[in-house]
C-alpha positions in Angstrom: 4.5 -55.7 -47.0 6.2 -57.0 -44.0 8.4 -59.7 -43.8 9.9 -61.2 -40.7 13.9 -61.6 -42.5 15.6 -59.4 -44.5 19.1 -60.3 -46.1 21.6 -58.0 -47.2 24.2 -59.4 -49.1 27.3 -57.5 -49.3 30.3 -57.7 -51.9 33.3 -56.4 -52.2 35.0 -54.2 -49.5 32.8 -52.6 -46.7 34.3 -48.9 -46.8 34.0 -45.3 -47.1 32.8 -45.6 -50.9 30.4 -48.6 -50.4 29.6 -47.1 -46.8 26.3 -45.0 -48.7 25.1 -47.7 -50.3 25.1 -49.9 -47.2 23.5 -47.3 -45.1 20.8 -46.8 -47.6 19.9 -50.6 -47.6 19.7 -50.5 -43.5 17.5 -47.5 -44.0 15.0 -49.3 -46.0 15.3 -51.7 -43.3 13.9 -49.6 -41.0 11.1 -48.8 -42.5 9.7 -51.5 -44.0 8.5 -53.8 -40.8 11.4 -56.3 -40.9 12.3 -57.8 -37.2 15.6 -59.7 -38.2 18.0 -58.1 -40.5 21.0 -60.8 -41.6 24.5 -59.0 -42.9 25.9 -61.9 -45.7 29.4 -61.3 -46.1 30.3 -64.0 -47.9 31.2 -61.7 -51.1 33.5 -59.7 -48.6 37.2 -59.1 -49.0 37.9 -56.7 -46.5 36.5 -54.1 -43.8 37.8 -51.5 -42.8 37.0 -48.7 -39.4 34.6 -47.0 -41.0 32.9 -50.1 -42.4 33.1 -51.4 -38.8 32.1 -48.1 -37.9 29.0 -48.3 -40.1 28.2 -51.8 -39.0 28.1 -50.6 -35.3 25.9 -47.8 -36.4 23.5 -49.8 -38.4 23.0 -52.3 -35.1 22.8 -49.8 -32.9 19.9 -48.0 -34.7 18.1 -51.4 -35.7 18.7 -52.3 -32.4 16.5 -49.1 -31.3 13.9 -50.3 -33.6 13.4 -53.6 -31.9 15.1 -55.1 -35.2 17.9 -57.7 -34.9 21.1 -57.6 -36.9 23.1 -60.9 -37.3 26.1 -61.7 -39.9 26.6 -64.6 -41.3 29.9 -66.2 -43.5 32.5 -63.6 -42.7 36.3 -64.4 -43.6 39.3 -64.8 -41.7 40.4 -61.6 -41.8 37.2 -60.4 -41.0 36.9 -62.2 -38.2 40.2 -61.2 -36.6 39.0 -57.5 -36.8 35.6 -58.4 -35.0 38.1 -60.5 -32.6 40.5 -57.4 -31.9 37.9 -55.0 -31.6 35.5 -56.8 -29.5 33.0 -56.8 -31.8 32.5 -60.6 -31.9 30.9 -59.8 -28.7 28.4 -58.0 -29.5 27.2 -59.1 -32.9 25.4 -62.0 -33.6 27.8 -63.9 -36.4 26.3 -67.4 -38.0 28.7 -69.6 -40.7 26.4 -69.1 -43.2 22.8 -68.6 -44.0 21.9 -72.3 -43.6 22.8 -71.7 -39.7 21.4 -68.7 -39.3 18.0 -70.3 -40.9 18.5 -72.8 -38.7 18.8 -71.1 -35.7 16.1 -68.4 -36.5 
């Protein structure tokens, strides 16, 4: 079945050990028909470069695939990292999903 948004609601820290999982979920992504994928990080603590890593990856190959990627309700310290690494840029970040609903 296809469906036009798909949410991913992350929790926890985005890193090497939760890095499988996450990639998994994209994958499933991929092939199911989805055209907007939306990264909720409100259950987020922390990111670190290979979860940034993995995020880049993940857009860049849903991005391939005609999808689009957006995140919503990322913390303050996430934010920073997106801020010093340019990656504020080039994702598509919302407040929360209410936004992104809104906006979509």
């Amino acid at each position: 079945m296809i469906q036009y948004v798909e949410i991913i609601k992350l929790k926890g820290n985005l890193n090497a050990s939760s890095i499988p999982e996450f990639r998994k979920k994209v994958n499933e992504t991929l092939e199911n028909g989805t055209k907007v994928l939306l990264i909720d990080c409100q259950d987020v603590s922390f990111i670190d470069s290979s979860g940034l890593g993995a995020l880049v990856l993940a857009f860049k190959a849903l991005r391939a695939a005609n999808i689009r990627m957006a995140i919503c309700s990322i913390n303050e310290q996430v934010r920073i990292l997106f801020e010093l690494t340019g990656m504020d840029e080039v994702f598509e970040i919302f407040p929360n999903q209410d936004t992104f609903h809104k906006v979509l």
